[in-house]
MDTraj code that builds the backbone (N, CA, C; nanometers):
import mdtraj as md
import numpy as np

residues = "UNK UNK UNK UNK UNK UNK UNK UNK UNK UNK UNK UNK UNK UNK UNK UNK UNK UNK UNK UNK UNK UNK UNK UNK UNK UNK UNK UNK UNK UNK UNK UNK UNK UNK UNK UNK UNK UNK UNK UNK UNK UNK UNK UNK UNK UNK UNK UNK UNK UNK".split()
xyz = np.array([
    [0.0840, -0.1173, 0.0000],
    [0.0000, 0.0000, 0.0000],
    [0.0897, 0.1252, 0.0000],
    [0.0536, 0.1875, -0.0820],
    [0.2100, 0.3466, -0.0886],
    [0.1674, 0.4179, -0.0231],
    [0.0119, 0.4680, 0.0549],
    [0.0049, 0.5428, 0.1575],
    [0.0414, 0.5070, 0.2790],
    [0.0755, 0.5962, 0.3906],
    [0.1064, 0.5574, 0.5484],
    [0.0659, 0.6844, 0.6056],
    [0.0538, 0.6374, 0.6954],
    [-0.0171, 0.7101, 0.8114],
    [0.0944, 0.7688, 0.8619],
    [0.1068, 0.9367, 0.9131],
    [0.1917, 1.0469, 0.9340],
    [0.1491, 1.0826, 1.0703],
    [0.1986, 1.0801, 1.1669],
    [0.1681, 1.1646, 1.3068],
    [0.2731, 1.2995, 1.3128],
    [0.1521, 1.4243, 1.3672],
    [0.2474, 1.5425, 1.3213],
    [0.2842, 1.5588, 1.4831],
    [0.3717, 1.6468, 1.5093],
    [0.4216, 1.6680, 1.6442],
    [0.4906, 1.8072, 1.5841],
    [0.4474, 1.8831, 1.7684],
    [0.4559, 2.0317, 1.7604],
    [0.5875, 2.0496, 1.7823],
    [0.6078, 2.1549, 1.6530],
    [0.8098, 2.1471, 1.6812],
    [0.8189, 2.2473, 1.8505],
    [0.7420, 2.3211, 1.8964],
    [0.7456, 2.4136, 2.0179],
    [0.7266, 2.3407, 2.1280],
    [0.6432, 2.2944, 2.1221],
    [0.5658, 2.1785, 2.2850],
    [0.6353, 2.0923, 2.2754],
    [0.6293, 1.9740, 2.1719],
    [0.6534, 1.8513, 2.1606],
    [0.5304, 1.7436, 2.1583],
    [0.4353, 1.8025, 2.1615],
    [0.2875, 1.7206, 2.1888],
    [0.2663, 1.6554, 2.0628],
    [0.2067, 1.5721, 2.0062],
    [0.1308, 1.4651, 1.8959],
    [-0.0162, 1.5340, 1.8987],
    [-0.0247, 1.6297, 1.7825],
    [-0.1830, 1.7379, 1.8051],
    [-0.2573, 1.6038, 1.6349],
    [-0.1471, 1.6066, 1.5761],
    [-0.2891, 1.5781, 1.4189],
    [-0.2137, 1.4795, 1.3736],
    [-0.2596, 1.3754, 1.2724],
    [-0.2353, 1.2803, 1.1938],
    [-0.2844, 1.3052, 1.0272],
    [-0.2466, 1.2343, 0.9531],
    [-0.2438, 1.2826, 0.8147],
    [-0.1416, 1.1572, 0.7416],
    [-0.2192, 1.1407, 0.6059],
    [-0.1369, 1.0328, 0.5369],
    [-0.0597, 1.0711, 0.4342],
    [0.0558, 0.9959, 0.4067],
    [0.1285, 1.0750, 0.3041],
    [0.1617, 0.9551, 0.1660],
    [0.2009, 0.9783, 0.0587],
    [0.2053, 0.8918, -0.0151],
    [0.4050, 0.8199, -0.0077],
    [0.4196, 0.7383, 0.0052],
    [0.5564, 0.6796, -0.0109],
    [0.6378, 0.6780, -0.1159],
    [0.5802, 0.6686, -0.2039],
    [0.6358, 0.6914, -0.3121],
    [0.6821, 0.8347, -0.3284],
    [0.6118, 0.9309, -0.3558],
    [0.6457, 1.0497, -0.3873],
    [0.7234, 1.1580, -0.2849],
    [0.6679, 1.1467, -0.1766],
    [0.7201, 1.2083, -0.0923],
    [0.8050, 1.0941, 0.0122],
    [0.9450, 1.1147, -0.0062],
    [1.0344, 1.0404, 0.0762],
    [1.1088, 1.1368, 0.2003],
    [1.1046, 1.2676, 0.1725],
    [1.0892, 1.3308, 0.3727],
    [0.9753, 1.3131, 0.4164],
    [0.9972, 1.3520, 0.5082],
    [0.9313, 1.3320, 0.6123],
    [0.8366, 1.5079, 0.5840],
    [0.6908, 1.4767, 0.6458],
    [0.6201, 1.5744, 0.6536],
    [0.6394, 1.7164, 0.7146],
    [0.6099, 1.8073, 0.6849],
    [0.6787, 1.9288, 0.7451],
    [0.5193, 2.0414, 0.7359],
    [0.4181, 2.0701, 0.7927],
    [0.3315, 2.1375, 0.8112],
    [0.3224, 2.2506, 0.8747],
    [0.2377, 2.3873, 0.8621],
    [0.2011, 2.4925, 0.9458],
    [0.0776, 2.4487, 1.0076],
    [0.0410, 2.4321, 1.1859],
    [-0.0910, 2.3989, 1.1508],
    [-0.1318, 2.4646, 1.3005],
    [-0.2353, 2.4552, 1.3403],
    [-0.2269, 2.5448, 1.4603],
    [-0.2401, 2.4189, 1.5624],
    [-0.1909, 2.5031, 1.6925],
    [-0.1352, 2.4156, 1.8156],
    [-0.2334, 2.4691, 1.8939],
    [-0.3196, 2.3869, 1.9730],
    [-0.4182, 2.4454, 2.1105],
    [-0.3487, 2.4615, 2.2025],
    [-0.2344, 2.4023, 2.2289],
    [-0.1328, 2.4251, 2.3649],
    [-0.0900, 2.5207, 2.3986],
    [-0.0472, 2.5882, 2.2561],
    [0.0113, 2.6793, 2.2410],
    [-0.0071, 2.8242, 2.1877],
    [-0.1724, 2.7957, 2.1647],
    [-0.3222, 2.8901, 2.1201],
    [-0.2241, 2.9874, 1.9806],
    [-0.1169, 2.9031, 1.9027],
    [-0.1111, 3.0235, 1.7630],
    [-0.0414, 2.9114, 1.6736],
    [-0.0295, 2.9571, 1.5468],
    [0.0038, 2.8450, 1.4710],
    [0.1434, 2.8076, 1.4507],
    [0.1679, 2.7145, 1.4737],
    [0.3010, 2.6310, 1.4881],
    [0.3774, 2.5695, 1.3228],
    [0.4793, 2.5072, 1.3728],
    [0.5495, 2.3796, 1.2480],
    [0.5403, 2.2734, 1.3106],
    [0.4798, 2.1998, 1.2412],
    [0.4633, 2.0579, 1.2806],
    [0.5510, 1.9666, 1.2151],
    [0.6076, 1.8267, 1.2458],
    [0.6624, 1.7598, 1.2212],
    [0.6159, 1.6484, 1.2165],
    [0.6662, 1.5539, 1.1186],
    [0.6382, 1.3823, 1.1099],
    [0.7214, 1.3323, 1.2291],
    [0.6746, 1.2754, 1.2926],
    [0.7541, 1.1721, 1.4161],
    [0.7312, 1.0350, 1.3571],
    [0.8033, 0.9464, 1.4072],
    [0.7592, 0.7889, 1.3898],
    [0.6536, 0.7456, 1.4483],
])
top = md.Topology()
chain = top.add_chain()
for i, resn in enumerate(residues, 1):
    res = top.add_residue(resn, chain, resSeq=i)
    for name in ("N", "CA", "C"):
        top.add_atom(name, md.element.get_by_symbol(name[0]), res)
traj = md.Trajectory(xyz[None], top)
């Protein structure tokens, strides 16, 4: 299956806020998002974690 499942994590907190799938094939980094953080009440960079 070339999709997988992406968990984003707040580059500021460190918390696991959203999930999102990415395709394997095409995209071989790792996810890199703006998305907003409730922890942190303004919008953040999120990261792919394992």
């Amino acid at each position: 299956m070339p999709r997988d499942l992406a968990i984003l994590a707040c580059t500021e907190c460190k918390r696991r806020n959203y999930t999102t799938t990415r395709n394997k094939r095409t995209m071989t980094e790792r996810v890199e998002k703006v998305k907003y953080c409730p922890f942190d009440r303004k919008r953040t960079v999120h990261k792919e974690v394992k």
